[in-house]
C-alpha positions, 0 to 999 in steps of 0.5 A: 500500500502507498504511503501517501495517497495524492488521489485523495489529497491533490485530485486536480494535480493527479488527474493532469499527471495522469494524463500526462503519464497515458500521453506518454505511455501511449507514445512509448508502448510497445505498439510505437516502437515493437520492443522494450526491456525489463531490468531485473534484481540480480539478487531475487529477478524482481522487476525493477523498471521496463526501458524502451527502446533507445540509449539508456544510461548506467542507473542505480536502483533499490530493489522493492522486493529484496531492499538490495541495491543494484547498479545497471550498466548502459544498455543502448538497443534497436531493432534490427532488421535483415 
């Protein structure tokens, strides 16, 4: 459960980033661009976030599953085609 909830304490500011969070979900799916990948805790393979196709720097991170701390390396991918 969330510590604190801005739907009920800001509902005009969370309905904007909503919206704004759909526009770009919309914009970066994987209809757009046909791929993404998904960064995983080496230690328990949790989900940590999802990047989208592109160049993507190193970035470090706390897992919300184990509470590790993980540093990922640069990724830069394309989709490739023969």
């Amino acid at each position: 459960m969330a510590r604190l909830d801005v739907k009920t304490q800001d509902p005009e500011r969370y309905a904007q980033v909503k919206a704004e969070q759909e526009e770009l979900k919309l914009q970066f799916s994987m209809a757009a661009f046909g791929t993404s990948v998904a960064r995983l805790c080496p230690y328990c393979e949790h989900k940590i976030e999802i990047l989208y196709r592109g160049e993507h720097g190193p970035s470090r991170a706390k897992c919300p599953n184990c509470g590790e701390e993980v540093v990922f390396p640069p990724i830069a991918f394309r989709l490739y085609t023969a």
